[in-house]
C-alpha positions, 0 to 999 in steps of 0.5 A, a space after each residue: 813629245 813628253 820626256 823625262 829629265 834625268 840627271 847623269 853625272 859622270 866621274 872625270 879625273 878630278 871633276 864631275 860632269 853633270 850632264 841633262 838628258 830627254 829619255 822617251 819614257 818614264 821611269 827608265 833610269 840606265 845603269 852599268 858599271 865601271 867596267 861597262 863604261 870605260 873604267 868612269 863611275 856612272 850612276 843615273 837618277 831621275 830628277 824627282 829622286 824616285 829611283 836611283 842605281 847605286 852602282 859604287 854600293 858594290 865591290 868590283 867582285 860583286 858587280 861582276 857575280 851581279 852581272 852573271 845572275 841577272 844574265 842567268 835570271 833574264 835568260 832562264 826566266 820561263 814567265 813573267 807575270 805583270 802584277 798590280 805593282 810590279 812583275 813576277 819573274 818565274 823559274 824552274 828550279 832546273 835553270 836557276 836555284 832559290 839561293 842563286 835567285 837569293 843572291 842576286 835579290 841580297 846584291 840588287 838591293 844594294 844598289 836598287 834600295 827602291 825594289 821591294 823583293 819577293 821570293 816564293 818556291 811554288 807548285 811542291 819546289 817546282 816553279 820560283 818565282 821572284 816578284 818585284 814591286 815598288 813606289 809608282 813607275 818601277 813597273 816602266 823600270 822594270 820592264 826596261 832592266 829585265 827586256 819585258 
């Protein structure tokens, strides 16, 4: 089996541990935050560095409205399309607004510096669409953050 090493460090007290774990894909890199994981600060790179979550890039405030949207975005996506470098994420404006979509690109590239954003407002204001993109192997990431 062909696994790629990724680093985990994790927060504990005073020290930090550095865990190694075998993920059975490439490019998927998990995240999650204080909250999420029991009050620990958790961030998660692979080996090579390519793409890394920054979770401590946004405030307690923000991780919470982060997590609203992209909960909001993944649940009221109406289409994906798979791109050349990435995906289209599109939506009805009846679902999800162009500034909601704005808001969240602004907090995602915070802690996803890796992601390149697109926003276009289609068909005369009727379809969003929200294309990410990216260096090799964000599609894998891509596709494992946003459930494709």
């Amino acid at each position: 089996m062909n696994h790629e090493w990724k680093v985990r460090t994790r927060r504990v007290g005073y020290g930090v541990v550095i865990v190694l774990l075998a993920v059975p894909f490439a490019g998927r890199v998990a995240r999650g935050s204080a909250q999420e994981k029991g009050g620990m600060d958790t961030a998660t790179t692979d080996v090579r560095g390519r793409f890394y979550c920054n979770i401590k890039a946004l405030t307690a405030e923000e991780r919470a409205r982060h997590h609203v949207l992209t909960e909001k975005l993944i649940g009221n996506r109406d289409a994906t399309v798979e791109t050349a470098k990435g995906y289209e994420l599109q939506f009805s404006p009846e679902k999800i607004s162009v500034a909601e979509v704005a808001q969240w690109v602004v907090t995602e590239s915070k802690c996803c510096p890796f992601f390149d954003f697109h926003i276009d407002l289609e068909e005369q204001g009727k379809l969003i669409c929200l294309r990410l993109t990216g260096s090799e192997g964000v599609k894998a990431f891509i596709r494992a953050e946003f459930h494709i």
